[in-house]
Structures are given as C-alpha cells and as structure tokens.
LOLUM-345261 format. One line per 2 residues: number of its first residue (from 0); their letters; for each residue x negated, y, z negated of C-alpha. Coordinates in steps of 0.05 Angstrom, whole numbers, plus 5000, padded with zeros to 4 digits. Example, Ala and Ser with C-alpha at 12.3 -4.5 7.8 and 13.67 -1.06 7.14 Angstrom:
<recs>
0 = AS = 4754,4910,4844 | 4727,4979,4857
</recs>
This chain:
<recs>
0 = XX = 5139,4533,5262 | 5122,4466,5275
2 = XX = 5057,4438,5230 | 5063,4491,5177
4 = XX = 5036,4468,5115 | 5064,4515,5064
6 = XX = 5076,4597,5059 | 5018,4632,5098
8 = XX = 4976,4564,5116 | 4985,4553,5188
10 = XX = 4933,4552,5253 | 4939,4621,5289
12 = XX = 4897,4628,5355 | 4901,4699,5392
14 = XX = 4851,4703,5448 | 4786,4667,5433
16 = XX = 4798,4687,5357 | 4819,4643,5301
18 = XX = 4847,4647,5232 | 4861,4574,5194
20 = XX = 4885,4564,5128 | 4911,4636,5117
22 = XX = 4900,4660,5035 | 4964,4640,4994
24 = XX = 4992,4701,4947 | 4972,4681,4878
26 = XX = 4999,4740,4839 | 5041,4795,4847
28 = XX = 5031,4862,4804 | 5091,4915,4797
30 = XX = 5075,4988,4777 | 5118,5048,4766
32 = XX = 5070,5116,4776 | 5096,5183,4770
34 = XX = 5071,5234,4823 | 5096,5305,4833
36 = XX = 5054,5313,4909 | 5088,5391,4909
38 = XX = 5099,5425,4972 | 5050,5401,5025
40 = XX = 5032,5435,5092 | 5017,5415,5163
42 = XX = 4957,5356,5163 | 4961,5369,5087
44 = XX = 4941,5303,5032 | 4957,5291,4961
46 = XX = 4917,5239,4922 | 4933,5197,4862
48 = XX = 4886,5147,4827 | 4925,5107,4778
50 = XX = 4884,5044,4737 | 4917,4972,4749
52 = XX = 4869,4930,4720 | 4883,4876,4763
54 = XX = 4856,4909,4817 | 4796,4879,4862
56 = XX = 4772,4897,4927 | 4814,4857,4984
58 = XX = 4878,4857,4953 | 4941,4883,4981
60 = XX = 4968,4942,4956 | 5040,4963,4975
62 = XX = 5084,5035,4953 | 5145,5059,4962
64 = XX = 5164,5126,4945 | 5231,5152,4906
66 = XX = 5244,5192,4960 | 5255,5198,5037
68 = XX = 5188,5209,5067 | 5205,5250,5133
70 = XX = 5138,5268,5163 | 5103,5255,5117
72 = XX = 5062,5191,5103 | 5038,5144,5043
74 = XX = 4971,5100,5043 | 4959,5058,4987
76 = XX = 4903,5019,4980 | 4846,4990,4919
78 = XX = 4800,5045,4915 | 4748,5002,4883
80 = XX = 4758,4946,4821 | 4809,4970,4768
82 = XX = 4835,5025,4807 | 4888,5040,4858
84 = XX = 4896,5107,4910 | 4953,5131,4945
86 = XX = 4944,5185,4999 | 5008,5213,5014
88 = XX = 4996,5258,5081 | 5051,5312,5114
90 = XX = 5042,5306,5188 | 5047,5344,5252
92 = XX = 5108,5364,5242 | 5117,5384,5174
94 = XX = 5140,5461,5159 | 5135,5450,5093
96 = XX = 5147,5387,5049 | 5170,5397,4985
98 = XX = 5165,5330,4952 | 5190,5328,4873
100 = XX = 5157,5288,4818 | 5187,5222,4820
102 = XX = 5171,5145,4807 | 5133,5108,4852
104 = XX = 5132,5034,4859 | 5071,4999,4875
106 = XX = 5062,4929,4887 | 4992,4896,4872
108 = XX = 4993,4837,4913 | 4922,4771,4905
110 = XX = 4914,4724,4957 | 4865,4673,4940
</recs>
C-alpha cells in the first residue's frame, strides 16, 4: 500500500468518486448489555436502546451477540446522541428462534 500515511489515511479513487484523508479512530467504547430477545418468529424484530454517553451521530457502532445467531440478524447503530439501538431481526427462515438472555458486547467506535 504504497504512499499510505498512517492507519485509514490513504487516496482511494472508485469510478469518478473520491475519498482522501479517511477519519482516524480516536476512541474506542466497550459495553456489556444484557438482552433476553425471547422466541422470535418469521420477519419478527426485537429492539434494545441502551445509553452510552459517548454516543454521537456518525459513529460506528459494532455487537456481537453471546450466542450463535442462525437466521436471525443484529443491527446496531447510534440512535441519536447518548443512545445506542440494536435491532436483532429472525429471518425467512426462522421456525422459531428462541434466543436466551445473555451479554452482549458492543463496541462504540469515533473517527475524527
């Protein structure tokens, strides 16, 4: 990767788009949040809105459940500032999903 200037700073060209000097992570946030998302259905959601009050609009927002998640999806994301959302979705395919209560992990991640 020839002219990188550090983690994440670097030239990227796709098409006739451009990105330069790509955000640096300034800060990462850890968070342990218990959910008990039950049995879910077909095309069924959960949703859990935690408080990390680190949280602004634009940050990166990662989760990983305690569990395998067969069918079934998770979306995390900053709801809006001081507050974080995960979705967590049974697809398709899903009889039923019976997820327990467990711990989640969430990272908080700031770019500047």
């Amino acid at each position: 990767m020839g002219g990188q200037q550090g983690w994440f700073t670097r030239q990227l060209a796709v098409g006739q788009h451009s990105v330069a000097n790509v955000a640096k992570i300034t800060e990462i946030d850890l968070y342990t949040v218990n959910i008990d998302p039950g049995a879910l259905t077909v095309n069924q959601s959960v949703t859990t809105i935690f408080a990390a009050a680190q949280a602004a609009l634009g940050d990166f927002v990662l989760a990983s459940a305690p569990y395998d998640l067969v069918d079934v999806s998770a979306t995390a994301y900053v709801l809006d500032a001081g507050n974080i959302e995960i979705v967590i979705h049974a697809g398709d395919n899903v009889s039923n999903a019976d997820l327990a209560a467990g711990n989640w992990k969430v990272l908080l991640i700031k770019a500047s």
